[in-house]
ROSE-4610 file (N, C-alpha, C; in Angstrom, 1 decimal, always signed):
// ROSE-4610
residu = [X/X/X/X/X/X/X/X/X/X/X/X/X/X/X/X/X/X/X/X/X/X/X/X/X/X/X/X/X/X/X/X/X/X/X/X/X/X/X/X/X/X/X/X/X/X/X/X/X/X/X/X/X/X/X/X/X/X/X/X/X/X/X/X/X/X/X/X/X/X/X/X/X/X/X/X/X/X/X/X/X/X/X/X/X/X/X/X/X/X/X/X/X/X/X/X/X/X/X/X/X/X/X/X/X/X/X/X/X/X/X/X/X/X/X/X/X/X/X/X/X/X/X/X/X/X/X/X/X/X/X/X/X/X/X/X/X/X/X/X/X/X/X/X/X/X/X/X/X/X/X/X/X/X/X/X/X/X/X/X/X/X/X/X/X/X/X/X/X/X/X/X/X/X/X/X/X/X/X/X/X/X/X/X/X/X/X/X/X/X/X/X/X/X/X/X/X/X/X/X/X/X/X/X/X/X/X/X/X/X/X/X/X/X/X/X/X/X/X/X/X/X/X/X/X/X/X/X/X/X/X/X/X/X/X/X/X/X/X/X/X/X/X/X/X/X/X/X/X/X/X/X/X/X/X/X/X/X/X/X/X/X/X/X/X/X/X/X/X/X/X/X/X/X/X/X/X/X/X/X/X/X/X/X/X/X/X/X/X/X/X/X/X/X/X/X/X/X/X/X/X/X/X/X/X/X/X/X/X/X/X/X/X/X/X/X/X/X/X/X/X/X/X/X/X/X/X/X/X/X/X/X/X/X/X/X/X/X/X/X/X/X/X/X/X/X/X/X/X/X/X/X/X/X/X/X/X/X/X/X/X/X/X/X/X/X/X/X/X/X/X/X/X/X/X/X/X/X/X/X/X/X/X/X/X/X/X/X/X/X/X/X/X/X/X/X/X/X/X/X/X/X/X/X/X]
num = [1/1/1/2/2/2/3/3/3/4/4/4/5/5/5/6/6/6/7/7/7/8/8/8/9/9/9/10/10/10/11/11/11/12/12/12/13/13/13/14/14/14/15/15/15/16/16/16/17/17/17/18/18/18/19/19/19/20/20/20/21/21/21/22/22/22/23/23/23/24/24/24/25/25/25/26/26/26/27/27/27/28/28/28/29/29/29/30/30/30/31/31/31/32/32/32/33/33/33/34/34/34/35/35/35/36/36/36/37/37/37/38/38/38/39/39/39/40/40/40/41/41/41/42/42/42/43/43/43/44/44/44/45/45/45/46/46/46/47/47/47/48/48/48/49/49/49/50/50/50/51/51/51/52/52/52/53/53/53/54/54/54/55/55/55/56/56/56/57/57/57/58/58/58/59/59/59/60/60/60/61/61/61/62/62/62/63/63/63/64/64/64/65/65/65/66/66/66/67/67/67/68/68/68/69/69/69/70/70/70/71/71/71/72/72/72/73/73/73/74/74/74/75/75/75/76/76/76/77/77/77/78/78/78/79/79/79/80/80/80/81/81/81/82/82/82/83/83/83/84/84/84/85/85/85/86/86/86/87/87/87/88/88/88/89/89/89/90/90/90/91/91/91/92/92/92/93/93/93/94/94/94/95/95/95/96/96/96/97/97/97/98/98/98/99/99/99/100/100/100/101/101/101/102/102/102/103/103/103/104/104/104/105/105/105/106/106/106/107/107/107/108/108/108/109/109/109/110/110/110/111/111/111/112/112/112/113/113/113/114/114/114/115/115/115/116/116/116/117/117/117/118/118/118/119/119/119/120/120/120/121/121/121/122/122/122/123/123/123/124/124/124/125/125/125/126/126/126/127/127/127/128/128/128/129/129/129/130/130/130/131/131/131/132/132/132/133/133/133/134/134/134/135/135/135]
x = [+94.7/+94.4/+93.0/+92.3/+91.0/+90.8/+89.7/+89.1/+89.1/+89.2/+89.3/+91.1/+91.4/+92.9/+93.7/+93.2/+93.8/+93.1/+92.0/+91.2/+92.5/+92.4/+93.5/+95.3/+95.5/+96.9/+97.3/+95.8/+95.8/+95.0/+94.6/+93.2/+93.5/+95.1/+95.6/+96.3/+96.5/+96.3/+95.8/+94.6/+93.4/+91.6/+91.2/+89.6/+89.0/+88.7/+88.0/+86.5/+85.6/+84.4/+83.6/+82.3/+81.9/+80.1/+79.6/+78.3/+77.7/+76.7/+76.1/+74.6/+74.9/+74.2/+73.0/+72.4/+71.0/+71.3/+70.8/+70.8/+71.0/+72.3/+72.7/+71.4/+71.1/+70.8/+69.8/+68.4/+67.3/+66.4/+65.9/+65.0/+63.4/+63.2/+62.1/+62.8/+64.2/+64.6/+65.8/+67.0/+67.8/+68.4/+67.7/+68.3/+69.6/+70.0/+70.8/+70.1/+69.0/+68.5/+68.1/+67.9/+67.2/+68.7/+68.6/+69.6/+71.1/+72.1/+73.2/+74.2/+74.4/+74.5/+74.0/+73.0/+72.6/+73.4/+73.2/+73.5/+74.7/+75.9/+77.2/+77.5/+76.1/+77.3/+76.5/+75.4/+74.6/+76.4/+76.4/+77.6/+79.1/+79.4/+81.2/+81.1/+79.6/+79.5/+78.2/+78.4/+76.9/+76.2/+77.4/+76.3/+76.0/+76.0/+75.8/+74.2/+73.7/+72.0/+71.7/+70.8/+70.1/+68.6/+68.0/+66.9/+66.4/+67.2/+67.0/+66.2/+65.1/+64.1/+64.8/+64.8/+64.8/+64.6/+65.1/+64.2/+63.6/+62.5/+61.8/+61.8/+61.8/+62.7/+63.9/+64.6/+65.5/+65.3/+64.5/+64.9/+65.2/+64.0/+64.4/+65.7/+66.5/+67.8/+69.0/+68.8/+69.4/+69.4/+68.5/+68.3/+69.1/+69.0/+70.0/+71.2/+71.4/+72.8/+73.5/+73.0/+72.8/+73.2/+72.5/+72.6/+73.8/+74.4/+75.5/+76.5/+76.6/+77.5/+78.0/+77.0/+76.9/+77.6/+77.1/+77.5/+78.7/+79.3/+80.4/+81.5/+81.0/+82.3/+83.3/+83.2/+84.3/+84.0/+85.1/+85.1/+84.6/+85.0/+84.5/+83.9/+84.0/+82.5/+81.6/+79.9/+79.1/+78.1/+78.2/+77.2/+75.7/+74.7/+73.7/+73.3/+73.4/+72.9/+71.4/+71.4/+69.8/+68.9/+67.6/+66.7/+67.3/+66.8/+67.4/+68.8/+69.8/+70.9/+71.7/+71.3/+72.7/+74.3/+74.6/+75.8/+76.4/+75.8/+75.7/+75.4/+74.9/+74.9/+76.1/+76.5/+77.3/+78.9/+78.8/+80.1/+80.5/+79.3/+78.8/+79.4/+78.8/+79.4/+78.4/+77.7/+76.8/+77.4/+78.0/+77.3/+78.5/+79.9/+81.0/+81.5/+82.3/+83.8/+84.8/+85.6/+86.6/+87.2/+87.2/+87.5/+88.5/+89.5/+90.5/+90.4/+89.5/+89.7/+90.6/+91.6/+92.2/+91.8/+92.7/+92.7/+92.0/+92.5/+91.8/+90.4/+89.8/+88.5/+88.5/+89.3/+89.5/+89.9/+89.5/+89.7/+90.7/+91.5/+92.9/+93.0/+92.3/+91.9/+90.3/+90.1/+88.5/+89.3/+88.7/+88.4/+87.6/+87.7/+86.7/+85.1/+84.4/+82.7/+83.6/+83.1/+83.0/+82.0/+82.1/+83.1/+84.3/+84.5/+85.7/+86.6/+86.4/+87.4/+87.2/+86.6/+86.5/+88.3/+89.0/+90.3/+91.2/+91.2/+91.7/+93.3/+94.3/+95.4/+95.9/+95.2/+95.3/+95.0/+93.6/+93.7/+94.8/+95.5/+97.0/+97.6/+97.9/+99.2/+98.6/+97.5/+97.1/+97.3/+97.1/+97.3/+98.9/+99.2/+100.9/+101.2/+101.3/+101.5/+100.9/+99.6/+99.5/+99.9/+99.9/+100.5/+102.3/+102.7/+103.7/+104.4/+102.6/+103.0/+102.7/+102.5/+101.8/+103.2/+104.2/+105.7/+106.8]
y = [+6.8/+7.6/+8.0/+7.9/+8.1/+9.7/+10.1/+11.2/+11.6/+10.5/+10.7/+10.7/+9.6/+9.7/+11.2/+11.8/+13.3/+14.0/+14.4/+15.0/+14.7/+13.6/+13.0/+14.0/+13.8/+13.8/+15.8/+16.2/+17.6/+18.8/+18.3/+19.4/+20.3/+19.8/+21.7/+22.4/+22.1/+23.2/+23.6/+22.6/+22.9/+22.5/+23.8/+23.4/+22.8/+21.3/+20.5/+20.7/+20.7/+20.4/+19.8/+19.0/+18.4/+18.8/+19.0/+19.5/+18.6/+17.8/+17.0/+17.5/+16.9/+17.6/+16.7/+16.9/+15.9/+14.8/+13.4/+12.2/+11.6/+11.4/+10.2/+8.9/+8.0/+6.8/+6.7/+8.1/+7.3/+6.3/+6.1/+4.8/+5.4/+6.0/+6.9/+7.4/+7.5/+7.7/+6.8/+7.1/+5.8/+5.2/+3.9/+3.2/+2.2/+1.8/+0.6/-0.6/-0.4/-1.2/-2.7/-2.7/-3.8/-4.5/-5.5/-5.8/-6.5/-6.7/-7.2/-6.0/-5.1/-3.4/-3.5/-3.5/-3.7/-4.9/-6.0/-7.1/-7.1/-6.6/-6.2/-5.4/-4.5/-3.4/-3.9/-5.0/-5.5/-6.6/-7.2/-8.2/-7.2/-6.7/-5.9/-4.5/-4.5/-3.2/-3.2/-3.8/-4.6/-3.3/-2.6/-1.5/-0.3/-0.4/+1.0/+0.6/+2.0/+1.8/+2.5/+1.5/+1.5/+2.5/+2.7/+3.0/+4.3/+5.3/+6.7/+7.6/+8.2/+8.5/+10.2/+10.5/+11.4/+12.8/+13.5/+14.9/+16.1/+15.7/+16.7/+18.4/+18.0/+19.2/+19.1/+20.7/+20.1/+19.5/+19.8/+18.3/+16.9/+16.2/+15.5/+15.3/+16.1/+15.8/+16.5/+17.1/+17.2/+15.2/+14.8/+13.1/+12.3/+12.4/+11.7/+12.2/+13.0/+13.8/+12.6/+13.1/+12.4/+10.7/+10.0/+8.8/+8.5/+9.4/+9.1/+9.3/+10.2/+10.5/+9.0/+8.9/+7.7/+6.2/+6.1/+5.0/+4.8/+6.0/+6.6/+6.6/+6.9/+7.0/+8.0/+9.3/+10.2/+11.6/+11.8/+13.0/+14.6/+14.5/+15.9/+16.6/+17.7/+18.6/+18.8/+18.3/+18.3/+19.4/+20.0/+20.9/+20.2/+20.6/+20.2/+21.5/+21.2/+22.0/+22.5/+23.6/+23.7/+22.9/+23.0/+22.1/+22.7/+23.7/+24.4/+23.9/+23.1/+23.0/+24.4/+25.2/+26.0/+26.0/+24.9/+24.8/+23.5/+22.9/+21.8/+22.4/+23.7/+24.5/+25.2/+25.7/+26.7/+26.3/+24.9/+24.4/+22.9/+22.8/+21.6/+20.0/+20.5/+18.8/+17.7/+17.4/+16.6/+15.5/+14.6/+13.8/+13.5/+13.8/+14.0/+14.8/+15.5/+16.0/+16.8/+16.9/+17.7/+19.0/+19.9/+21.4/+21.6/+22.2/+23.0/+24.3/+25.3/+26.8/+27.2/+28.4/+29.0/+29.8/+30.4/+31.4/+32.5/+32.9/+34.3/+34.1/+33.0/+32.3/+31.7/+31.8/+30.8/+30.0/+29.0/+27.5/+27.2/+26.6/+25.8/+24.5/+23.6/+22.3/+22.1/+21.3/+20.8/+19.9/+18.8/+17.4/+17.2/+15.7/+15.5/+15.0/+14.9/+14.2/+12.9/+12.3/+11.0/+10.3/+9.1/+8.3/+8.3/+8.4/+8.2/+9.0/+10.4/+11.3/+11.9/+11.1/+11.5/+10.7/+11.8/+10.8/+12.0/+11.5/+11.8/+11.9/+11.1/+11.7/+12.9/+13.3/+14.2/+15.3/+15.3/+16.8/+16.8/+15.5/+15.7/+16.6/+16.2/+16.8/+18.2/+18.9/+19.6/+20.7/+20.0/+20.7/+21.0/+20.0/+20.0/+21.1/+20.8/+22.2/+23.7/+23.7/+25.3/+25.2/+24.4/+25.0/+25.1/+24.2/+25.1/+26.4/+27.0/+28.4/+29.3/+28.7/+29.7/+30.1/+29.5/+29.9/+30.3]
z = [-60.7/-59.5/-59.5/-58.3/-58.6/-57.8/-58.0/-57.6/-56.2/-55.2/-53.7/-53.6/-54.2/-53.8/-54.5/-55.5/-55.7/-54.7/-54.2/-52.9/-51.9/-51.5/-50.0/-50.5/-51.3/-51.4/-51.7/-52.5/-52.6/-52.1/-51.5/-49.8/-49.5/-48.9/-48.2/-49.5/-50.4/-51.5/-52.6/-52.5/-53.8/-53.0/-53.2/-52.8/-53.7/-53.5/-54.1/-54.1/-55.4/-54.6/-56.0/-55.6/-56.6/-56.4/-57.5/-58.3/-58.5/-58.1/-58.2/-59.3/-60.4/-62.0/-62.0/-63.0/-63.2/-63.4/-63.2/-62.8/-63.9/-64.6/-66.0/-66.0/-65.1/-65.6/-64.8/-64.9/-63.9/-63.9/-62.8/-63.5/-64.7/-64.9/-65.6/-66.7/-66.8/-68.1/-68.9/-69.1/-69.7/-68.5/-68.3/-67.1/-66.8/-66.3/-66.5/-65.8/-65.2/-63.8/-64.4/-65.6/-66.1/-67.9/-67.8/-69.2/-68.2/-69.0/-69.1/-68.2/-68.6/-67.9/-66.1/-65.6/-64.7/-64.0/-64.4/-63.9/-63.6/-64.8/-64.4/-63.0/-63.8/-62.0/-60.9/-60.3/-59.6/-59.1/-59.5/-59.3/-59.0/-59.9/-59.5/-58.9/-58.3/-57.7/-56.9/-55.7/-55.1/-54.5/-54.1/-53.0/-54.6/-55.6/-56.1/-56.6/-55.5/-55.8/-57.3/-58.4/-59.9/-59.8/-58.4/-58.5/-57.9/-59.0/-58.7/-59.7/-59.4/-60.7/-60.6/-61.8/-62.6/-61.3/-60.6/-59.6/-60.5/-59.2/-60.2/-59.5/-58.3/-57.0/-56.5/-56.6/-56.0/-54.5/-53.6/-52.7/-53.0/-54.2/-54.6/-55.0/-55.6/-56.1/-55.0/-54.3/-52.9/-52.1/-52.1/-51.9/-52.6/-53.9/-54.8/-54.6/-54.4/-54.5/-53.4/-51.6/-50.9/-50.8/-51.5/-51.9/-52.8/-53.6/-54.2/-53.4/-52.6/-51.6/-50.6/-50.4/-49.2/-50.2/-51.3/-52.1/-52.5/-52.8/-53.9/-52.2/-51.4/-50.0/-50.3/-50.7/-51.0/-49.5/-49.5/-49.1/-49.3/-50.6/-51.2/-50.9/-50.5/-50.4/-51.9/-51.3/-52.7/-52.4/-53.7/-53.6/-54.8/-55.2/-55.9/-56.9/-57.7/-58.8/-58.9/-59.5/-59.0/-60.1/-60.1/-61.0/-62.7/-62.9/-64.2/-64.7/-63.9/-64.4/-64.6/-64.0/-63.9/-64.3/-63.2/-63.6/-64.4/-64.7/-65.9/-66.9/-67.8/-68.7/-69.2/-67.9/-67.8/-68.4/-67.6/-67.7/-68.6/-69.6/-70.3/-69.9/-68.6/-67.0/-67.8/-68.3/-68.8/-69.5/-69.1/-68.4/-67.2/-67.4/-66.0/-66.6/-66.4/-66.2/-65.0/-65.0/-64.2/-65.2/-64.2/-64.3/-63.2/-63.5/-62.8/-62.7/-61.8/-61.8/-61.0/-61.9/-61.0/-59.8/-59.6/-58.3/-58.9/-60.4/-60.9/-61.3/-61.3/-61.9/-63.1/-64.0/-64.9/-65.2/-66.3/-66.7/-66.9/-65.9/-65.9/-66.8/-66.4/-66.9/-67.3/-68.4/-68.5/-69.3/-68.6/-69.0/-70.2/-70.7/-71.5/-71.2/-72.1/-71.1/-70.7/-69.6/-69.2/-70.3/-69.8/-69.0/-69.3/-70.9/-71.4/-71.1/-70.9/-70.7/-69.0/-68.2/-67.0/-66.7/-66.4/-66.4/-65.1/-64.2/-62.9/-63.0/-63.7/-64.1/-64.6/-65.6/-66.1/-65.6/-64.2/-63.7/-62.5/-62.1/-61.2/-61.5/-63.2/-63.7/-63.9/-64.4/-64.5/-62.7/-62.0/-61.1/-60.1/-60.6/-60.6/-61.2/-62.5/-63.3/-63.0/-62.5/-61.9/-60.5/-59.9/-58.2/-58.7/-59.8/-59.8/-60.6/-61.3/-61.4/-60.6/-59.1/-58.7/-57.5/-57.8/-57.2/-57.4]
């Protein structure tokens, strides 16, 4: 199940929203744009644009943010992190993950780092399980 299809299926009873953090693979720092890596996601993933440098404002990364939005086709409401990483500190999102906050503000679910543990089943069940403590 991916990340839009739990959005679609869970909206009217969980506020979704996604933080767009500092930029995993810029072109100015560890890229994919060039190598075997590149080429892969160039071929099984034609529209996902490789050439996003590093922001160094957040406008700049308000832009990227932007551009993943548009690429990625999700719904979600995104918000952007500030330059400092705020909330990529706070909630050690570096390099993905999923968080479940309750209603009282605390951590229901946290995922593992992606990619590996970016795993969208798990925050289902996870939310299965508190909307049905919340009855």
């Amino acid at each position: 199940m991916s990340l839009e299809e739990l959005f679609q299926k869970y909206h009217e009873n969980v506020q979704f929203l996604m933080i767009y953090i500092r930029e995993a693979h810029p072109v100015d720092g560890w890229w994919f744009g060039k190598g075997i890596v590149g080429k892969m996601i160039k071929i099984y993933s034609p529209s996902t644009s490789l050439d996003i440098y590093d922001p160094k404002t957040i406008e700049d990364r308000r832009s990227a943010s932007k551009q993943c939005q548009s690429t990625l086709q999700y719904d979600i409401k995104t918000y952007v992190d500030e330059i400092d990483d705020t909330v990529s500190k706070a909630y050690a999102a570096k390099p993905t993950r999923l968080y479940l906050v309750g209603l009282d503000g605390k951590v229901s679910y946290a995922g593992g780092p992606g990619p590996y543990g970016f795993k969208p089943g798990e925050l289902k069940s996870a939310i299965d399980k508190y909307l049905l403590s919340l009855k």
